[in-house]
CHARMM internal coordinates of N, CA and C (Angstrom, degrees):
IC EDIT
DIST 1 N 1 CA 1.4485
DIST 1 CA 1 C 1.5252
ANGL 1 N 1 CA 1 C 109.57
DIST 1 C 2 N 1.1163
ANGL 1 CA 1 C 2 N 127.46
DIHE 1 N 1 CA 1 C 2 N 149.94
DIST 2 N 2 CA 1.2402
ANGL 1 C 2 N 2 CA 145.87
DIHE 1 CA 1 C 2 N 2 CA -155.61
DIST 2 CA 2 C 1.3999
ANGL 2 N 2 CA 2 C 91.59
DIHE 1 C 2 N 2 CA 2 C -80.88
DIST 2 C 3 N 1.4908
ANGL 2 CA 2 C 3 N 119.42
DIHE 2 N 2 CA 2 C 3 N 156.04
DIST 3 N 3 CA 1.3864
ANGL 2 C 3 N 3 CA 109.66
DIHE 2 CA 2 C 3 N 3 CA 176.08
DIST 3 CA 3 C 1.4887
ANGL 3 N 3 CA 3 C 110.09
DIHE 2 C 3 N 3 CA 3 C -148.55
DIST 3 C 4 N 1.3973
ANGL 3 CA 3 C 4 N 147.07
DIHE 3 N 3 CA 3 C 4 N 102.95
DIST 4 N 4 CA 1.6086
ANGL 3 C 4 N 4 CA 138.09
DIHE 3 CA 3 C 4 N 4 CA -137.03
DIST 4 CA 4 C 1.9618
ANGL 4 N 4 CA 4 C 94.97
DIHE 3 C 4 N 4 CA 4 C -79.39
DIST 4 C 5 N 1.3068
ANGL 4 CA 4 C 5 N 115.87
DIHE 4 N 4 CA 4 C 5 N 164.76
DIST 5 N 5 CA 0.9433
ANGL 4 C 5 N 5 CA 129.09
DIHE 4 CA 4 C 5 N 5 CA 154.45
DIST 5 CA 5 C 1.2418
ANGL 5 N 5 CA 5 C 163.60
DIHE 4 C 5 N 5 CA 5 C -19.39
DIST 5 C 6 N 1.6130
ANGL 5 CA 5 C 6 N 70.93
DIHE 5 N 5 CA 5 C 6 N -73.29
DIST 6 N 6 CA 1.5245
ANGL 5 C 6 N 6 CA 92.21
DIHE 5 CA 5 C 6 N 6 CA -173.65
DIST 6 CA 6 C 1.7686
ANGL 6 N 6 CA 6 C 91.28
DIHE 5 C 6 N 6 CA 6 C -167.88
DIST 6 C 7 N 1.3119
ANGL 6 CA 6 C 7 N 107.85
DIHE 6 N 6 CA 6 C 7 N 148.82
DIST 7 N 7 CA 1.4387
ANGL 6 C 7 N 7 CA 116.82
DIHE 6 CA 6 C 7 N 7 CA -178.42
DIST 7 CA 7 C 1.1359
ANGL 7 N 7 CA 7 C 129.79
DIHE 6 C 7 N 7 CA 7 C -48.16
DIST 7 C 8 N 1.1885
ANGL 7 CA 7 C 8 N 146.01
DIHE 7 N 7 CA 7 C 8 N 127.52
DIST 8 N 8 CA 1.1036
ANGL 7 C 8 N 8 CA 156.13
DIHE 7 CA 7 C 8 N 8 CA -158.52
DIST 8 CA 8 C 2.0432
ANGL 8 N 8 CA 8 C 114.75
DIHE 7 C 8 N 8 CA 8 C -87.89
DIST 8 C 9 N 1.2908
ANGL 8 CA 8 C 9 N 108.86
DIHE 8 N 8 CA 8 C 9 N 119.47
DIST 9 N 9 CA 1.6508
ANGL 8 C 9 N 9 CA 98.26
DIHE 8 CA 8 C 9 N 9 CA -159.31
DIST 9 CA 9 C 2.2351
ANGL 9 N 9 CA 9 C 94.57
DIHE 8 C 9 N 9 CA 9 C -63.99
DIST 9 C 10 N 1.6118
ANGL 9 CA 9 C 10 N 91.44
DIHE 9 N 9 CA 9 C 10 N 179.42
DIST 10 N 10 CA 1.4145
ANGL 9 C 10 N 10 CA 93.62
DIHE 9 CA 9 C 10 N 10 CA -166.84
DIST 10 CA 10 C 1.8674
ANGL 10 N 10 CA 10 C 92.35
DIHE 9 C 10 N 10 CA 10 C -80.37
DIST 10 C 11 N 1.2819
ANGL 10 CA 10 C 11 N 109.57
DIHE 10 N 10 CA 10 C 11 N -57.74
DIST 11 N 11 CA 1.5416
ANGL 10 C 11 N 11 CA 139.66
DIHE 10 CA 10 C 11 N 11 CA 164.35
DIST 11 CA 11 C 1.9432
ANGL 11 N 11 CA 11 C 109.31
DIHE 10 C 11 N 11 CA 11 C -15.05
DIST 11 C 12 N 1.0166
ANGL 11 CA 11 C 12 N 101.02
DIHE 11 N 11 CA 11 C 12 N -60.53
DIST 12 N 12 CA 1.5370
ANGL 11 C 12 N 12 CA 135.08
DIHE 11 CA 11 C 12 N 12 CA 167.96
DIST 12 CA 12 C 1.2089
ANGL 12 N 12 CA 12 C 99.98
DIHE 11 C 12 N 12 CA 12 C -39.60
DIST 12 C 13 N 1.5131
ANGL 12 CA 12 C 13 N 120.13
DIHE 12 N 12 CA 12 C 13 N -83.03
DIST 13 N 13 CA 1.8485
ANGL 12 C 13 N 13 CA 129.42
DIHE 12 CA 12 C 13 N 13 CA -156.32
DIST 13 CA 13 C 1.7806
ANGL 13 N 13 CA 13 C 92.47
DIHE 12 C 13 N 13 CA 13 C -89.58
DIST 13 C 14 N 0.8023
ANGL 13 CA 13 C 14 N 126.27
DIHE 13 N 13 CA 13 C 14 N 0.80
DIST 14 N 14 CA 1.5624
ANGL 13 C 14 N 14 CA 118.40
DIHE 13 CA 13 C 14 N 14 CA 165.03
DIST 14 CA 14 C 1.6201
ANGL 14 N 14 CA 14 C 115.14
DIHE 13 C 14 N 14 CA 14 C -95.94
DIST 14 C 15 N 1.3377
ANGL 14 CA 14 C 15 N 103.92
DIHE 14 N 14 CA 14 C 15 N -46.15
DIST 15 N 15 CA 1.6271
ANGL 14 C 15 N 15 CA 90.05
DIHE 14 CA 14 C 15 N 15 CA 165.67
DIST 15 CA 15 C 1.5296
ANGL 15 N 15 CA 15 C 124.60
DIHE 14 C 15 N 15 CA 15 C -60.74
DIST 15 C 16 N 1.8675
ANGL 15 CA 15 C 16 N 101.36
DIHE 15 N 15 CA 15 C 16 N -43.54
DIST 16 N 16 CA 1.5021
ANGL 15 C 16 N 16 CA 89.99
DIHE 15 CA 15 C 16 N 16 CA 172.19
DIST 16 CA 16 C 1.5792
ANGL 16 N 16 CA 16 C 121.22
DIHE 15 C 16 N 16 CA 16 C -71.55
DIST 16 C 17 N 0.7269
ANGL 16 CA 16 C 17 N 136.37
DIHE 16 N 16 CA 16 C 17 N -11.60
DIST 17 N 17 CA 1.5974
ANGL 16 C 17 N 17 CA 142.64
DIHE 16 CA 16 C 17 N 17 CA 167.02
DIST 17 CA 17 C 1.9430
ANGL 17 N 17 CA 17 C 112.38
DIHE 16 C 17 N 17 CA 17 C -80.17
DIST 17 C 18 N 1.2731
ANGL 17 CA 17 C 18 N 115.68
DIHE 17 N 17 CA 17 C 18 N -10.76
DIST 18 N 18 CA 1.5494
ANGL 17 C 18 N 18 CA 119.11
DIHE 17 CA 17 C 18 N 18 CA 151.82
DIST 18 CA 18 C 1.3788
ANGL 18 N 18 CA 18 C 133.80
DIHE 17 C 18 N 18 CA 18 C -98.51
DIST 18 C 19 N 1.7692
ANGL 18 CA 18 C 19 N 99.56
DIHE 18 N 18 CA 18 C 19 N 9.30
DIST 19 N 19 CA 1.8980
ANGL 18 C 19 N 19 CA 94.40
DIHE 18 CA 18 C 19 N 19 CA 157.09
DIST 19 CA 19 C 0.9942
ANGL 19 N 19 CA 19 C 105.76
DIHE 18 C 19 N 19 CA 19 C -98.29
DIST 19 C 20 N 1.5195
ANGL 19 CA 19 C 20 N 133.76
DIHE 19 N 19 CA 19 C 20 N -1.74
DIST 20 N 20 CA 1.7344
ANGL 19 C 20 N 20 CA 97.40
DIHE 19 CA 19 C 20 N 20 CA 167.72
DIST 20 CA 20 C 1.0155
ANGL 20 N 20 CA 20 C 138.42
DIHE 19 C 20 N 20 CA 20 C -109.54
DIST 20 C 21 N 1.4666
ANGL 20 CA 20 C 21 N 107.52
DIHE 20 N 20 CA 20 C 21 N 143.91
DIST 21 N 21 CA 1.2109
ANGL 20 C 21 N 21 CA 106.38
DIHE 20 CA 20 C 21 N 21 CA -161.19
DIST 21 CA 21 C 1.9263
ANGL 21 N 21 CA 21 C 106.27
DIHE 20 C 21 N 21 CA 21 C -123.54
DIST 21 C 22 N 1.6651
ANGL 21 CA 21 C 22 N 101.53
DIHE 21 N 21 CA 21 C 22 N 173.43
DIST 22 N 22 CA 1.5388
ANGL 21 C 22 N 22 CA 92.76
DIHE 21 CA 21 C 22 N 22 CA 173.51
DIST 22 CA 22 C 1.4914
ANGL 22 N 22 CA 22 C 127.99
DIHE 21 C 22 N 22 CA 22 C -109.04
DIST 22 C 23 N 1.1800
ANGL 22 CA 22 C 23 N 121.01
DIHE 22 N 22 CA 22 C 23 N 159.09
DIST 23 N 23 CA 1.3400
ANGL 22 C 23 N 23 CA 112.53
DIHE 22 CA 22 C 23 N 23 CA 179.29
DIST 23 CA 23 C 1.7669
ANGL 23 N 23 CA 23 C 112.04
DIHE 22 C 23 N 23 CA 23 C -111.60
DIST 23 C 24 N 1.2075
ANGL 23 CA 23 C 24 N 104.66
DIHE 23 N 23 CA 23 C 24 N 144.90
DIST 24 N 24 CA 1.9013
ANGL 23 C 24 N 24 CA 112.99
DIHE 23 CA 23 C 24 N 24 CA -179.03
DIST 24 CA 24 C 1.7005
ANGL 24 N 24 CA 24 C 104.13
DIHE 23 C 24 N 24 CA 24 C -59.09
DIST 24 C 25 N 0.6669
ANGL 24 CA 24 C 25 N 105.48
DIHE 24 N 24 CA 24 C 25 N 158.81
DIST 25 N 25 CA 2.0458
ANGL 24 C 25 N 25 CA 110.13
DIHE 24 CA 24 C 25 N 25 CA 177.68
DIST 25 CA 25 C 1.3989
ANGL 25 N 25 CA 25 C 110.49
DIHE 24 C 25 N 25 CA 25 C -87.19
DIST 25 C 26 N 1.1400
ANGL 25 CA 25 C 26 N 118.17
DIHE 25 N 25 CA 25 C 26 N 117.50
DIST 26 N 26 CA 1.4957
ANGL 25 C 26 N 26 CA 87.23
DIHE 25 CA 25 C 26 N 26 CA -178.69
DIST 26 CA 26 C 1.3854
ANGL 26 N 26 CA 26 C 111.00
DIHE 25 C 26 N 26 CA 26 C -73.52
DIST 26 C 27 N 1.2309
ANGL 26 CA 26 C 27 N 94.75
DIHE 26 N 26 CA 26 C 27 N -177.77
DIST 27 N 27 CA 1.9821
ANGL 26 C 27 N 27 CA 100.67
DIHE 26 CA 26 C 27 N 27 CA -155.58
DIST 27 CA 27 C 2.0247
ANGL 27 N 27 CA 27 C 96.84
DIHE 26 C 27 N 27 CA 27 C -126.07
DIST 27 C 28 N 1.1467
ANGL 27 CA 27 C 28 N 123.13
DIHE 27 N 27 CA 27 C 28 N 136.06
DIST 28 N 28 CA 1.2165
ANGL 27 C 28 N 28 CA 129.20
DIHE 27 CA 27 C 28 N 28 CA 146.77
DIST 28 CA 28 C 1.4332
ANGL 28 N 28 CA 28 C 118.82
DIHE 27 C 28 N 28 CA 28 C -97.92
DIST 28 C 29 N 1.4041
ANGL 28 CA 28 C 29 N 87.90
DIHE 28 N 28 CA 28 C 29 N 170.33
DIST 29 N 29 CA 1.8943
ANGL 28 C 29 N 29 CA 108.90
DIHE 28 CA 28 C 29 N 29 CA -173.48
DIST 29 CA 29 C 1.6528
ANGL 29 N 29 CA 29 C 97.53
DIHE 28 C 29 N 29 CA 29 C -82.57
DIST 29 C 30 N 1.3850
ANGL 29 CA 29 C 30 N 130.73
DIHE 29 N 29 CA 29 C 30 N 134.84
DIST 30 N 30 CA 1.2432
ANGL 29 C 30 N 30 CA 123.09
DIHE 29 CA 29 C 30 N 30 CA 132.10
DIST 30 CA 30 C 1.3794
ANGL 30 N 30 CA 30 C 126.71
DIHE 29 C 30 N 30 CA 30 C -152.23
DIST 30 C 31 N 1.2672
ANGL 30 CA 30 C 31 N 133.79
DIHE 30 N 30 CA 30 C 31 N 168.94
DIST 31 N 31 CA 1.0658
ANGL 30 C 31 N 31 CA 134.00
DIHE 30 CA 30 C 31 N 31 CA -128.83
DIST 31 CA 31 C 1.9570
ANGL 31 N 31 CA 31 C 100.26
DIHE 30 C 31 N 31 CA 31 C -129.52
DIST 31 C 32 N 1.2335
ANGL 31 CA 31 C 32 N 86.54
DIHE 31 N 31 CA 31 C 32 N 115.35
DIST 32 N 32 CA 1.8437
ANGL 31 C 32 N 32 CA 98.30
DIHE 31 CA 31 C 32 N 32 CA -163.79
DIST 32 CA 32 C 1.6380
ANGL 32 N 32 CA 32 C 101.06
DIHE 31 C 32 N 32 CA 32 C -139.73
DIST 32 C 33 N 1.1656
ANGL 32 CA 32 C 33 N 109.55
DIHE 32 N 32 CA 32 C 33 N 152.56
DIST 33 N 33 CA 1.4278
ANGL 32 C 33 N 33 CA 128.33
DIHE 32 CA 32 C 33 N 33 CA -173.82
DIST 33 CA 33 C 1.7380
ANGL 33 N 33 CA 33 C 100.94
DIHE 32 C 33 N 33 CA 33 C 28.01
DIST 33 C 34 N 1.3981
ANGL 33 CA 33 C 34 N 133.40
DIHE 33 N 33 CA 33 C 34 N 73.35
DIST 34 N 34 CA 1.3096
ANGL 33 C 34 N 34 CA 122.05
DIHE 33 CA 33 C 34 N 34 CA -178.12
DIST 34 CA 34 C 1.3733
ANGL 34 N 34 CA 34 C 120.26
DIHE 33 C 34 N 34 CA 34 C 65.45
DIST 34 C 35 N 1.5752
ANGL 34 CA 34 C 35 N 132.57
DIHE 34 N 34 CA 34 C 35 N -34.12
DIST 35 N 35 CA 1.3135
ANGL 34 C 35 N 35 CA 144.48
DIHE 34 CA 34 C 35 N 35 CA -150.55
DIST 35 CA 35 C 1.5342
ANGL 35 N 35 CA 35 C 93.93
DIHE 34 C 35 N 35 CA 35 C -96.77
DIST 35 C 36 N 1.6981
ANGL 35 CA 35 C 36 N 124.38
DIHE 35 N 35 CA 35 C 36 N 167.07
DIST 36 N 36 CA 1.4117
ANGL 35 C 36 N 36 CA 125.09
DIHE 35 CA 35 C 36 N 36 CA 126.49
DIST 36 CA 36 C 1.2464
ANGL 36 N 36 CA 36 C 136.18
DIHE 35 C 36 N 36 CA 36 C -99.82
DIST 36 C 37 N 1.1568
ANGL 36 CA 36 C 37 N 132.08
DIHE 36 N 36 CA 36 C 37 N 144.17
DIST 37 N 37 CA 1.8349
ANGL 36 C 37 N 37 CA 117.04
DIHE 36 CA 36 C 37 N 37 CA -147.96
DIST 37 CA 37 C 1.6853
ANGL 37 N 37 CA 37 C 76.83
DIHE 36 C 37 N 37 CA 37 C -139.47
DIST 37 C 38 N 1.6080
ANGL 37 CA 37 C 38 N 99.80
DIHE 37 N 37 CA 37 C 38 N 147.35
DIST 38 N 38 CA 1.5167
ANGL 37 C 38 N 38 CA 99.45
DIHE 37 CA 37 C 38 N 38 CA 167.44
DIST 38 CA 38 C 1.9027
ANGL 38 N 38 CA 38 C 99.53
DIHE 37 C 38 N 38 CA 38 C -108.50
DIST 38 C 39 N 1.3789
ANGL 38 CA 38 C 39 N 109.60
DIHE 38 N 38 CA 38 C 39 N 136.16
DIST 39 N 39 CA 1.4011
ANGL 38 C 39 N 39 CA 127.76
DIHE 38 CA 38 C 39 N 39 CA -166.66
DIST 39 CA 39 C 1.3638
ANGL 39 N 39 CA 39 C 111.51
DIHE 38 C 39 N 39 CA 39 C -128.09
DIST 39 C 40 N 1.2652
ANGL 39 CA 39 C 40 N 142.76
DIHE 39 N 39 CA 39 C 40 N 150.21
DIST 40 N 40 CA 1.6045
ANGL 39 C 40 N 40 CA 125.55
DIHE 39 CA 39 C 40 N 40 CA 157.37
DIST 40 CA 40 C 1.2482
ANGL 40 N 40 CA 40 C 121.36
DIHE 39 C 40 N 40 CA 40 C -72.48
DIST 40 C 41 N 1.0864
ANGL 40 CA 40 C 41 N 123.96
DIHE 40 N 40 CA 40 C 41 N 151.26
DIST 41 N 41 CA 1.4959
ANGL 40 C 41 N 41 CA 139.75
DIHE 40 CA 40 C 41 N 41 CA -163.45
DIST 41 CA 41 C 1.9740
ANGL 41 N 41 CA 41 C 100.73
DIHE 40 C 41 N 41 CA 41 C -43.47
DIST 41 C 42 N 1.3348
ANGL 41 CA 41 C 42 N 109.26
DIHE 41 N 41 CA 41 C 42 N -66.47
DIST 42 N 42 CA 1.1482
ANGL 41 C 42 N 42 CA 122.59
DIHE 41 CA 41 C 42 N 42 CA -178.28
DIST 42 CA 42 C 1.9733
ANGL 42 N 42 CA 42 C 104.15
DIHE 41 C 42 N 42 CA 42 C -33.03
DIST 42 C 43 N 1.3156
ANGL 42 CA 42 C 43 N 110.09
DIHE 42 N 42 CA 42 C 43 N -33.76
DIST 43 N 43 CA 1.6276
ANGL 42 C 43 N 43 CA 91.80
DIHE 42 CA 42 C 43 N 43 CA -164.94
DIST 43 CA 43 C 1.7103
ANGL 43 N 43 CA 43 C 86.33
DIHE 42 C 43 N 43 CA 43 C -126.26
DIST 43 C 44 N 1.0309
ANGL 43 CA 43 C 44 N 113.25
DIHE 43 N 43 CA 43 C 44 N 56.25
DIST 44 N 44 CA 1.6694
ANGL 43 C 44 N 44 CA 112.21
DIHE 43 CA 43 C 44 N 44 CA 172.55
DIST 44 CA 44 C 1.5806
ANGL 44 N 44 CA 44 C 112.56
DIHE 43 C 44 N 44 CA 44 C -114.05
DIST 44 C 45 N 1.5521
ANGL 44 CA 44 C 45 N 112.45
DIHE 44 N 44 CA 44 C 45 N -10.56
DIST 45 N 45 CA 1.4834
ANGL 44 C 45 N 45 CA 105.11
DIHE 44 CA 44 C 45 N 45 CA 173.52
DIST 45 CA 45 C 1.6957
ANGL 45 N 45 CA 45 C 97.75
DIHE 44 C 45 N 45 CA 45 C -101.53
DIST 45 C 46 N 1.2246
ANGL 45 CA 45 C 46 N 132.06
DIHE 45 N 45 CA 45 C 46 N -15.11
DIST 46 N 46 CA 1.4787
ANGL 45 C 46 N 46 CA 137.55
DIHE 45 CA 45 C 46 N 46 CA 169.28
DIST 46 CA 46 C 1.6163
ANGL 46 N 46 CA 46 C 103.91
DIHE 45 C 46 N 46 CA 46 C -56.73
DIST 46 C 47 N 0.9908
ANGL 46 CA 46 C 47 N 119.19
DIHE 46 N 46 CA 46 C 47 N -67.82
DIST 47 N 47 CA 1.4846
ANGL 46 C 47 N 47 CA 143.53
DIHE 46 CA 46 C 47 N 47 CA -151.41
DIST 47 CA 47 C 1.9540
ANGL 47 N 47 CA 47 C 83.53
DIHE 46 C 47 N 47 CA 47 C -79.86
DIST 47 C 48 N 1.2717
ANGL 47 CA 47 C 48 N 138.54
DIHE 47 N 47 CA 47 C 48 N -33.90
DIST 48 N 48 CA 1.3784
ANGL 47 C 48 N 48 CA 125.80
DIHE 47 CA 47 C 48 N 48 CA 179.38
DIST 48 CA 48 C 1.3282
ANGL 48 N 48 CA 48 C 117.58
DIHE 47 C 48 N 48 CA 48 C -83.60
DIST 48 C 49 N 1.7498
ANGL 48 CA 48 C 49 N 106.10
DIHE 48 N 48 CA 48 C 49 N -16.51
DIST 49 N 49 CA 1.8283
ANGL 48 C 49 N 49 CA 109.83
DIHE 48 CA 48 C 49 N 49 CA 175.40
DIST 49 CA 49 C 1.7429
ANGL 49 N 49 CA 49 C 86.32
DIHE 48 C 49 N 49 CA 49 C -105.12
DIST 49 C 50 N 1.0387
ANGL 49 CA 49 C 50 N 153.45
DIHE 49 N 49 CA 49 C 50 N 51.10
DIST 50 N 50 CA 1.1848
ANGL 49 C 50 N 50 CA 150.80
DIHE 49 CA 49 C 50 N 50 CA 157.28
DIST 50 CA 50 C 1.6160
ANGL 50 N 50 CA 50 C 109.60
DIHE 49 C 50 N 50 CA 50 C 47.21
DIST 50 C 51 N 1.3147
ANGL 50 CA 50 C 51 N 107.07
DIHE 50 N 50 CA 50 C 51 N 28.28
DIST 51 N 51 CA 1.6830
ANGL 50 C 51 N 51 CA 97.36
DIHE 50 CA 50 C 51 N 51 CA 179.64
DIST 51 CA 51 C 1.4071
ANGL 51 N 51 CA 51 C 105.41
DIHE 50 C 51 N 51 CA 51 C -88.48
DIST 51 C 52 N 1.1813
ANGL 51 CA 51 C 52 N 134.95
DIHE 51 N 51 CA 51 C 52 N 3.68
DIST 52 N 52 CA 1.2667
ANGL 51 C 52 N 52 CA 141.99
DIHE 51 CA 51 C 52 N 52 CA -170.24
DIST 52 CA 52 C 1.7790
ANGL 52 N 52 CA 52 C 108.34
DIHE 51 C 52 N 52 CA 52 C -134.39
DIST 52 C 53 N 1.7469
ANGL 52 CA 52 C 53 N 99.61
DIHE 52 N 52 CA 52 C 53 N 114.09
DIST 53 N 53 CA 2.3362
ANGL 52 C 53 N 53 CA 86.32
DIHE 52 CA 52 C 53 N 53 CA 174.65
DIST 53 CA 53 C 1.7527
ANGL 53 N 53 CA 53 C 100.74
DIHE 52 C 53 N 53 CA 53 C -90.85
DIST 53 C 54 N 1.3193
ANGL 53 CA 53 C 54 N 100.97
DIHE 53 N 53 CA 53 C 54 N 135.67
DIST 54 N 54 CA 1.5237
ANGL 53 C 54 N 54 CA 107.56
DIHE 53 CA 53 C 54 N 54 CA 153.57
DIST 54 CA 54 C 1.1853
ANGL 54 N 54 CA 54 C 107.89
DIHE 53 C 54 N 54 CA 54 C -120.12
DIST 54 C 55 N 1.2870
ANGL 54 CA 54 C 55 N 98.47
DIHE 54 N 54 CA 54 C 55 N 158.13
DIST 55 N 55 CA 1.4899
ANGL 54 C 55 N 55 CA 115.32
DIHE 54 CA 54 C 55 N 55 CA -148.30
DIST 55 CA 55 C 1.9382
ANGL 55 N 55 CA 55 C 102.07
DIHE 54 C 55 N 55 CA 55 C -86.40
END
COOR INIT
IC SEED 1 N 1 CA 1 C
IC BUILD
């Protein structure tokens, strides 16, 4: 395992720990119980065999 140097400033690991950031999922249309619901891709064939309720 890797093992650093020398100490890492406080200043340092706080800036790098304030670029990240998150991004929204994008969402598709699909079409469940009569309705269209926007869902992320990942749970859009769940949510079309009803293994998944959205609200």
């Amino acid at each position: 395992m890797a093992v650093p140097k020398r100490k890492t400033s406080r200043s340092r690991t706080r800036s790098r720990r304030a670029q990240w950031k998150t991004t929204a999922p994008a969402l598709v249309p699909v079409d469940a119980g009569g309705r269209t619901v926007q869902v992320p891709p990942r749970l859009a064939r769940a949510v079309r065999e009803g293994r998944v309720d959205v609200p």
